[in-house]
C-alpha positions in Angstrom: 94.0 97.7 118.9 91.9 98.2 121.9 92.7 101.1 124.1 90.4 99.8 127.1 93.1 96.9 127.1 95.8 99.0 126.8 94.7 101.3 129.5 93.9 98.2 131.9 97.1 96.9 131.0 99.2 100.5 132.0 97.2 100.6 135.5 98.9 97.3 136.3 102.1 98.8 135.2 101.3 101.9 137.5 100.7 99.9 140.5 104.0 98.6 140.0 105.6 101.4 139.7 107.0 100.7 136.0 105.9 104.2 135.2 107.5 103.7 131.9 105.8 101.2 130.1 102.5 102.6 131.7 103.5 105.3 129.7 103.9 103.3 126.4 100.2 101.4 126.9 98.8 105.3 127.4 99.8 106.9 124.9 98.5 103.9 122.5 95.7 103.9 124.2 95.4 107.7 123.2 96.9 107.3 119.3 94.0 104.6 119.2 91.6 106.7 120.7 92.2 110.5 121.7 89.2 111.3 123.7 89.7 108.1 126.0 89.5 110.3 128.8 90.9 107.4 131.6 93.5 107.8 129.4 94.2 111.2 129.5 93.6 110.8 133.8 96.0 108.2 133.7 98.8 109.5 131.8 98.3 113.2 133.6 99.4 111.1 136.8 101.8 108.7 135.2 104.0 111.4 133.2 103.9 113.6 136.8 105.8 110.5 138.4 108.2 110.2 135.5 108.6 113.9 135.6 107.9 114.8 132.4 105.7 117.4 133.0 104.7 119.0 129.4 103.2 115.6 128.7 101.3 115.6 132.1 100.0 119.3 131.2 99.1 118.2 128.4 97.0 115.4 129.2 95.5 117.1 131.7 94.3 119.4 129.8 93.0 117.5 127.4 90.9 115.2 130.5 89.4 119.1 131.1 88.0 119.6 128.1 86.7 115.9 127.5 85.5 116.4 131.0 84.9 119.9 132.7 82.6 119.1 135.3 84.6 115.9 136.1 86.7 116.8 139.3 89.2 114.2 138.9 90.0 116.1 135.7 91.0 119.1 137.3 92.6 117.3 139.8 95.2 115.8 138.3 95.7 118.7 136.2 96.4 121.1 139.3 98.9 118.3 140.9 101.0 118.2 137.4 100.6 122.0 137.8 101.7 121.9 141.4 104.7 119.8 140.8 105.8 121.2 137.6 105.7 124.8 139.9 102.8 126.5 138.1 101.3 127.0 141.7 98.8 129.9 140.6 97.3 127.5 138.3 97.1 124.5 140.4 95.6 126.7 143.3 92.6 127.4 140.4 91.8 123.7 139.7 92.6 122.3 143.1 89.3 124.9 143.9 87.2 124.1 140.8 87.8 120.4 141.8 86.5 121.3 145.8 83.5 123.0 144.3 82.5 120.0 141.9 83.1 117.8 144.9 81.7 119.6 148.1 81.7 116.4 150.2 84.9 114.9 149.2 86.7 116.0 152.2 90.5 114.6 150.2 89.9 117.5 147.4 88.4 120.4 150.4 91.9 119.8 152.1 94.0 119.8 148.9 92.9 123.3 148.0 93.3 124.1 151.7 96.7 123.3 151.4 97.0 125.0 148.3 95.8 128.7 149.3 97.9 128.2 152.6 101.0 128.3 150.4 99.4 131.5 149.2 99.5 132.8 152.7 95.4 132.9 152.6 94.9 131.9 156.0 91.4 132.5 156.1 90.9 130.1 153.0 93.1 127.7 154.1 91.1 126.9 157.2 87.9 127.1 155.1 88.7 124.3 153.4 90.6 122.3 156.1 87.5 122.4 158.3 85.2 121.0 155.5 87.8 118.3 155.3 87.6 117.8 159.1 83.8 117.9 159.4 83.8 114.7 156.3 87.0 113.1 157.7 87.1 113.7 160.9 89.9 110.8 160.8 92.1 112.2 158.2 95.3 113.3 160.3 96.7 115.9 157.6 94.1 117.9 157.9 94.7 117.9 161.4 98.3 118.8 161.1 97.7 121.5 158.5 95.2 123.4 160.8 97.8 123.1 163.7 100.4 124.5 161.4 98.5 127.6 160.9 97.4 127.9 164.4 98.8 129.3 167.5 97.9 127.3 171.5 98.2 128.8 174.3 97.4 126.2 176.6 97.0 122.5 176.6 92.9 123.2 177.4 92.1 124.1 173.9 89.5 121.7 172.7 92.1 120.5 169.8 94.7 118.6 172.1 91.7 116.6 173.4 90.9 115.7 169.7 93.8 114.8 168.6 94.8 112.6 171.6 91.2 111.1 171.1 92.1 110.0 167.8 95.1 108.6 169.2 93.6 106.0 170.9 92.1 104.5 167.9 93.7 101.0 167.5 92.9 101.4 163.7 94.8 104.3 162.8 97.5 104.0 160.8 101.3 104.4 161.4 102.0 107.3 159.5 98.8 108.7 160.6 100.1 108.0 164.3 103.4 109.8 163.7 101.5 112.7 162.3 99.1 113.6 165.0 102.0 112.9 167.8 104.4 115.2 165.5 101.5 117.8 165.6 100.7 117.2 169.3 104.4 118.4 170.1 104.0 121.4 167.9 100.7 122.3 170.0 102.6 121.6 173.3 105.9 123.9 172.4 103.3 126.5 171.7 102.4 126.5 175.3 106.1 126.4 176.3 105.1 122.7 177.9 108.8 121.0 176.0 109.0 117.9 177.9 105.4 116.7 177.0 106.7 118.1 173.3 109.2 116.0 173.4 107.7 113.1 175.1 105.4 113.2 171.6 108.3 114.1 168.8 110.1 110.8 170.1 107.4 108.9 169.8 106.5 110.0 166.3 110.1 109.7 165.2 110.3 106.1 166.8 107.1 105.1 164.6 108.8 106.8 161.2 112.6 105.9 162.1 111.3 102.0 162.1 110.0 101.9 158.3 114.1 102.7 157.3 117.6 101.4 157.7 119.6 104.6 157.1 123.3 103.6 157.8 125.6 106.8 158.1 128.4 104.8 157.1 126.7 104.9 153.3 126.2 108.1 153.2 129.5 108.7 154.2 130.6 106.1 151.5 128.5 108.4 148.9 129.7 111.5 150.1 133.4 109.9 149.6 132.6 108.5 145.7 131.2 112.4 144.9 134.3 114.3 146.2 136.5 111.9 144.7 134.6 111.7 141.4 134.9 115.7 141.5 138.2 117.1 141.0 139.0 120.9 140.9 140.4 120.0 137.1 136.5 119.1 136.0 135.1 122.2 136.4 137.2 124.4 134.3 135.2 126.9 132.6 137.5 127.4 129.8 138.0 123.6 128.8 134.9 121.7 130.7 132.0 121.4 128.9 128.5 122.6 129.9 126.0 125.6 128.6 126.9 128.9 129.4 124.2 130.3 130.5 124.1 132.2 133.9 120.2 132.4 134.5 119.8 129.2 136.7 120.8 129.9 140.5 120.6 127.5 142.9 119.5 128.1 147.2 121.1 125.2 149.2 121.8 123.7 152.1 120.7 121.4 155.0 116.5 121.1 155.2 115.3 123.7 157.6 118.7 126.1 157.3 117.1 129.3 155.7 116.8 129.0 152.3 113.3 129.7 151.9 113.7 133.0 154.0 116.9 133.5 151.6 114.8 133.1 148.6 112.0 135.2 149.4 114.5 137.8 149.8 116.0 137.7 146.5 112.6 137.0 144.8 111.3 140.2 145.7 114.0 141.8 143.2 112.4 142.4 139.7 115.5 140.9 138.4 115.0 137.3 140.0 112.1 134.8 139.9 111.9 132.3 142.9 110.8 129.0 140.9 110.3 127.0 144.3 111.7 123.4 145.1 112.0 122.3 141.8 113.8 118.1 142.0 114.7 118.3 138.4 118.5 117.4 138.9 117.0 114.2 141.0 115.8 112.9 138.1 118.7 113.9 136.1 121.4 112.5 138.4 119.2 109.2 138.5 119.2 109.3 134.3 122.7 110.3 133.8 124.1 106.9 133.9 121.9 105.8 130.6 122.9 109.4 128.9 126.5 109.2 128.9 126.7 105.9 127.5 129.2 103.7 127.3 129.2 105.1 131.1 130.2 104.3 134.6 127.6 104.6 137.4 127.0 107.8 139.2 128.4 109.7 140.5 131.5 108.6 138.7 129.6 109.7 134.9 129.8 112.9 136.2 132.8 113.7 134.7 132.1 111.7 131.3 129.8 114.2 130.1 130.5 115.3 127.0 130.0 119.0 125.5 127.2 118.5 123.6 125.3 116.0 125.7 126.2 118.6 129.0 124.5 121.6 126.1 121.3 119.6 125.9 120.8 118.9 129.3 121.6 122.7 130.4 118.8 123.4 127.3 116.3 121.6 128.4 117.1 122.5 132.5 116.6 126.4 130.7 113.7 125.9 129.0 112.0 124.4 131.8 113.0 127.4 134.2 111.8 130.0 131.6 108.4 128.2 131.2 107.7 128.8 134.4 109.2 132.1 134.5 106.4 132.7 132.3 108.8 133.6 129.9 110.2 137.3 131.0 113.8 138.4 130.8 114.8 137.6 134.4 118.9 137.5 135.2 118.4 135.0 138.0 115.7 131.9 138.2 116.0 130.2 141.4 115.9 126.7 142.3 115.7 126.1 146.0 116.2 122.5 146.9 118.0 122.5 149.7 119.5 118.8 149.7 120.8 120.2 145.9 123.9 120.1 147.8 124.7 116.6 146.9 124.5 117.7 143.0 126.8 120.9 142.8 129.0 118.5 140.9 126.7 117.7 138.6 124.9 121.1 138.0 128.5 122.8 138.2 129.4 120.6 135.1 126.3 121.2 132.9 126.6 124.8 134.2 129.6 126.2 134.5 128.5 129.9 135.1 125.5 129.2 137.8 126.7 130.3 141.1 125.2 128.5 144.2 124.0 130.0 147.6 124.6 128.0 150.6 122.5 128.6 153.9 124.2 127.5 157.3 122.9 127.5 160.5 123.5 126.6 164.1 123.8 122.7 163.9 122.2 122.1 167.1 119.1 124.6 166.0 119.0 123.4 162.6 118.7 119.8 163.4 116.4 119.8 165.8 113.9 121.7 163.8 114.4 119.1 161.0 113.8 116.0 163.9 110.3 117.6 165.2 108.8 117.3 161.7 107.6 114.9 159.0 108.7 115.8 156.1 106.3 115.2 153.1 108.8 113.4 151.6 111.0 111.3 153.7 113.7 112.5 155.6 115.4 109.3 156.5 117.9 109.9 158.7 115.8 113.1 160.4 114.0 110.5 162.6 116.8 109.6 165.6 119.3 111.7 167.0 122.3 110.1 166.3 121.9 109.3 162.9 120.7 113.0 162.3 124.2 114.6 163.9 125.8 112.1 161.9 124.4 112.8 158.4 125.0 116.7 159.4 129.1 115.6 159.8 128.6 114.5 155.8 126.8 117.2 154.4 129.7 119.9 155.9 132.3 117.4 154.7 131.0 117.4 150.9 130.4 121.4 151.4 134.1 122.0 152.1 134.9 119.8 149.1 132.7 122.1 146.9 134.1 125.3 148.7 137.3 124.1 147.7 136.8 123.1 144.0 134.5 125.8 143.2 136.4 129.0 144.7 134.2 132.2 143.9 131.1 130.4 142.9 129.6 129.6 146.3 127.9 132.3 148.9 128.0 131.1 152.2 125.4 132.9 154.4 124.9 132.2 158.0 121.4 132.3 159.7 122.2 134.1 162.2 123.6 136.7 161.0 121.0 137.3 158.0 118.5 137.3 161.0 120.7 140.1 162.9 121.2 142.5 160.1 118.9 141.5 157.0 119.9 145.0 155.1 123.7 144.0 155.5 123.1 140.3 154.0 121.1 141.1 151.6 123.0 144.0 149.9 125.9 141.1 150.4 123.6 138.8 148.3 123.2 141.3 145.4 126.6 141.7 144.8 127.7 138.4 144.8 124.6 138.1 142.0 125.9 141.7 140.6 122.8 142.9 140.6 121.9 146.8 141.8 120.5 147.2 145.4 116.4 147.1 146.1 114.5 148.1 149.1 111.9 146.0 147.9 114.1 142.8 149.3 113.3 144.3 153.0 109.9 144.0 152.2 109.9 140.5 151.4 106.9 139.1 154.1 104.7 141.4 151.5 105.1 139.1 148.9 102.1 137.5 147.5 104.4 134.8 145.9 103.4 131.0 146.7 105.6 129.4 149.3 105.4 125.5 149.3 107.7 124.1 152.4 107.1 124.1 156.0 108.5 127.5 156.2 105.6 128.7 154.3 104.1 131.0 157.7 107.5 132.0 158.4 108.0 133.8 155.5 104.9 135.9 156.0 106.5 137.5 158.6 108.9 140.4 159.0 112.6 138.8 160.6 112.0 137.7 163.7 114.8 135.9 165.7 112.9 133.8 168.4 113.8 130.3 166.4 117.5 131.0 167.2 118.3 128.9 170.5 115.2 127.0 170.2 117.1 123.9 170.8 118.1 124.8 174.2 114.4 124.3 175.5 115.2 120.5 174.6 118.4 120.6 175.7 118.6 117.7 178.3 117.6 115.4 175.5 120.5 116.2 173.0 123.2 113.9 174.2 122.6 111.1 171.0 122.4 114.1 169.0 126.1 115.6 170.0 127.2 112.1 169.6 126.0 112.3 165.9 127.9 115.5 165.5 131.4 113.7 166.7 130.6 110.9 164.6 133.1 112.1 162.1 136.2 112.7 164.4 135.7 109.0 165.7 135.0 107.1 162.4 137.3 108.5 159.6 139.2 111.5 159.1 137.8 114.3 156.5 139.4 113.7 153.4 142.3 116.5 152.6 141.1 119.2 150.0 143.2 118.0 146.5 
């Protein structure tokens, strides 16, 4: 009946990453005593790992108002905010908690990030200096000012930093990858590719060692989902699932489009563009223990039942319309891109949503995905071959899905959004049935937050200088093409049923 013990005891959980029964500890911890406000801390970060984000909100919120002038409180309140979506909100306590905490250089450079998904470029760089000037190690700060910036020649007094801080035998591997992904962002800047290059290879070399993607598993997975979903599953008159027609989903391969896609359709007062939102991760990785007795997944897939498939599609709903703030929209958009792999699943709880699905020049699209570190890892993104190869799966499944879900899928091709944005995006509206808006031209005016690497981008009116970009790197593509036959060599596409 202690709750110090009970906290102590949920730490050591946390550091294993049994989330779950950290959770149990907390929460008696809290029943024991409710203003035990490490706690509160603890369980606000705990319950964002586990996803279960009112719990997170709630606790902390309640750390806030044990502790207002704590910035820890109002840190791990903004990242539940962040990651539930509530951006605007996380923004405002990722600042209190940089203004409680002037030299904490790890809280100036999280609201930095935070106001330059805004688009607040002058804040941004506020805040990412202060971080620089007390960590003048810390290599995300580094990258995030070089995101923002543009060079014009290799003299600028940042390459000179940067490759300073390369030198230090002490810095850390991902730290290393970082700065030499950031270093070949500066050097394409100044049109210098094969010192770019020379750097991205480098940094994927460092990344590519910490994993052993096999493409012959994904393929293996990419088999098990087509095979687990049937054309006969989906039927909207005898499948199960909620009816609803609110939740639309934006996918495709990482660095296709879709945020440029969304942006678009956001700026109609009929949609609201929620943001990455990896709520049918989770879902996907729980489904196994809620269709029980069950088979693994994907295979449950098609064991959901109607009223287990209702409850899931309720609680996907209310989730979407709490951060909707509530308000009548026909459309709430989940942009994931790598959603892809889960059309089955969402197609079953969901048998109304529709899907877009952004395409793009393979060679363009993968080479923008293998000069960047992903936040969260990428893991075939970081060698050539493995990259074409994974591209030969996620076309494969998309036919499948094409196939089994005729009418319900919008393909939409890069290019051709880029060459004539009025033409695609009246094409866009009338898959959704929705009337036209000149206000989706006007989508670089929107103040709406943008979390992904395309975040600048999107700030922008169309512009089509990233199409071709791969051909400045085109001498070094050969593992890459390889990749792309992959498929042809290793096993035949399997036959649409």
């Amino acid at each position: 009946n202690n709750p110090v013990y009970h906290n102590k005891i949920a730490v050591a959980y946390a550091l294993q990453s049994e989330f779950k029964a950290a959770a149990v500890h907390l929460r008696k911890a809290l029943q024991l005593k409710p203003d035990h406000l490490p706690a509160c801390l603890d369980l606000c970060k705990v319950s964002t790992e586990l996803g279960e984000f009112t719990d997170a909100i709630k606790a902390g919120l309640q750390a806030v108002r044990l502790a207002p002038h704590n910035p820890k409180s109002h840190e791990r309140l903004a990242l539940a905010y962040e990651v539930y979506g509530f951006y605007d909100k996380a923004r405002e306590h990722y600042e209190i908690a940089a203004k409680l905490a002037p030299n904490d250089g790890l809280r100036q450079y999280a609201c930095g990030q935070s106001f330059q998904g805004t688009g607040d470029k002058e804040a941004a760089l506020r805040y990412l200096e202060k971080a620089i000037d007390l960590l003048p190690r810390y290599a995300p700060a580094y990258h995030a000012r070089a995101r923002m910036n543009r060079y014009e020649t290799p003299d600028h007094e940042d390459f000179s930093k940067i490759k300073s801080l390369l030198k230090d035998p002490e810095l850390a591997d991902n730290f290393h990858a970082l700065l030499l992904f950031t270093l070949g962002k500066m050097y394409e800047d100044c049109g210098l590719y094969e010192q770019a290059f020379d750097q991205f290879t480098e940094a994927n070399r460092i990344e590519n060692r910490k994993y052993q993607y096999r493409p012959e598993a994904y393929r293996d997975l990419v088999t098990r989902l087509i095979e687990s979903c049937p054309t006969e599953i989906f039927s909207t008159t005898s499948g199960p699932g909620h009816p609803s027609q609110v939740p639309l989903f934006i996918v495709g391969m990482p660095r296709s489009g879709t945020t440029l896609v969304e942006q678009i359709l956001a700026c109609h007062p009929a949609v609201f563009g929620a943001g990455e939102l990896p709520w049918f991760i989770k879902c996907a990785y729980d489904l196994p223990g809620i269709v029980q007795p069950s088979r693994p997944y994907p295979e449950c897939i098609a064991d959901l039942d109607q009223g287990k498939a209702q409850t899931l599609g309720q609680d996907y709903l209310d989730y979407l319309i709490s951060l909707a703030d509530s308000k009548n929209y026909t459309y709430i958009i989940n942009k994931w891109p790598n959603n892809y792999e889960r059309i089955g699943l969402i197609a079953r709880i969901f048998p109304n949503a529709r899907f877009i699905h952004c395409k793009r020049d393979p060679l363009d699209n993968l080479i923008s995905q293998y000069t960047l570190m992903f936040p969260d890892p990428v893991e075939y993104s970081y060698d050539l071959f493995n990259l074409g190869a994974h591209y030969t799966q996620y076309e494969r499944l998309m036919r499948h899905w094409n196939h089994v879900l005729t009418g319900r899928i919008f393909n939409i091709q890069y290019e051709e959004l880029i060459a004539d944005q009025e033409v695609w995006s009246r094409k866009l509206l009338e898959f959704l049935e929705l009337p036209w808006d000149p206000a989706c031209l006007s989508f670089h005016k929107s103040d709406r937050v943008v979390r992904t690497y395309s975040d600048a981008q999107v700030r922008k009116p169309i512009y089509s200088s990233s199409i071709g970009r791969w051909k400045n790197y085109e001498q070094f593509l050969e593992p890459l093409r390889r990749g792309l036959r992959w498929q042809e060599e290793s096993v035949d596409a399997i036959k649409p049923d």
